[in-house]
Structure formats: C-alpha cells, structure tokens
C-alpha positions in Angstrom: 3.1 2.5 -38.1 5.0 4.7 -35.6 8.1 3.4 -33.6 7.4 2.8 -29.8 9.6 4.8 -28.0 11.7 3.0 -25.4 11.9 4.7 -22.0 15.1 4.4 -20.1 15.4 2.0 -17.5 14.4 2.9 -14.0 17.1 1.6 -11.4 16.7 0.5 -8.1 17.2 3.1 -5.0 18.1 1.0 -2.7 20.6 -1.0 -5.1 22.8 2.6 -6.2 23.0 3.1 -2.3 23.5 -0.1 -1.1 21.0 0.5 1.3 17.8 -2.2 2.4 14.3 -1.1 2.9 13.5 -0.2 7.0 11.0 0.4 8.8 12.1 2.8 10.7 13.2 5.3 7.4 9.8 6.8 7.1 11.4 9.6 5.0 12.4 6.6 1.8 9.6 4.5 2.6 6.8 7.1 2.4 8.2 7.3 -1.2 6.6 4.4 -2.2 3.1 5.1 -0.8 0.4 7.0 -3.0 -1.4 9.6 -1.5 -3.8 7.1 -0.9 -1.7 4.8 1.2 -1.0 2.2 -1.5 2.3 0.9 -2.2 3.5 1.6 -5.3 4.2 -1.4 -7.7 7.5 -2.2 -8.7 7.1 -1.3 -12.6 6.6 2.0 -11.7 9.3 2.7 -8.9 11.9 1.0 -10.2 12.7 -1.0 -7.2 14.2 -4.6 -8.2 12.3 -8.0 -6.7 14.0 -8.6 -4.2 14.0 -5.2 -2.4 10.3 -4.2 -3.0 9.6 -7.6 -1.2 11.8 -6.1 1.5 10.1 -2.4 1.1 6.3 -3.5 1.7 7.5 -6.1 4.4 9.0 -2.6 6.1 5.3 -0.5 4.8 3.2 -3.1 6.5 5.9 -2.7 9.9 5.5 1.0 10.2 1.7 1.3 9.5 1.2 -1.5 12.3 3.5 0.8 15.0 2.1 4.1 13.5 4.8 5.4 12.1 2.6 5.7 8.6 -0.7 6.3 8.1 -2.8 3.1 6.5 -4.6 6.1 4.8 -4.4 9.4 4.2 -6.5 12.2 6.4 -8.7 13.9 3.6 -9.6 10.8 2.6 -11.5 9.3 5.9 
C-alpha cells in the first residue's frame, strides 16, 4: 500500500495578524466566498473555529448592506 502524504497545516489568517473578521473589510472577506457566493468551509481555508464563526457572522452583515453580492452576476 502507498503512504498517504500529509499536507502541511493551513493556519489561520486572521490568527498570524491578530486581526478579527469585519464586515466592513470586503477586500479579506471576499476571500472566503466562491465565485458562487458560498462561504468557504473552514477545512479548506484554514480559518480556526472561533474566527470562521466570526467571518460568516461578518459575510451574512455585508451581503445584507450590499457591500457583497449574495451571488455572482454571470450566474443570475
């Protein structure tokens, strides 16, 4: 059997920056939005509990006051 390969371990952002999730950073939030408008799951971003609680709390904030899209424009 081949050996599975252990990928290195993504860290948080917001943790190596000391910086918390806001909704009015629509340059790091849009980020963690597919092209789609879906928020990308933690396993794949890297983003610890805590602050991806934090980071779609501040998605949902800015799609409300239209600072993001809740989908993307070729897609309607």
């Amino acid at each position: 059997m081949a050996m599975a390969r252990r990928r290195a371990k993504k860290v948080c952002w917001f943790e190596q920056n000391k910086v918390e999730p806001d909704y009015k950073d629509i340059r790091i939030i849009s980020r963690y939005v597919t092209e789609r408008g879906k928020i990308v799951p933690r396993r794949l971003s890297g983003v610890t509990a805590k602050n991806q609680r934090k980071l779609a709390t501040a998605i949902k904030r800015a799609r409300h006051l239209g600072l993001l899209p809740f989908v993307s424009q070729n897609i309607k």
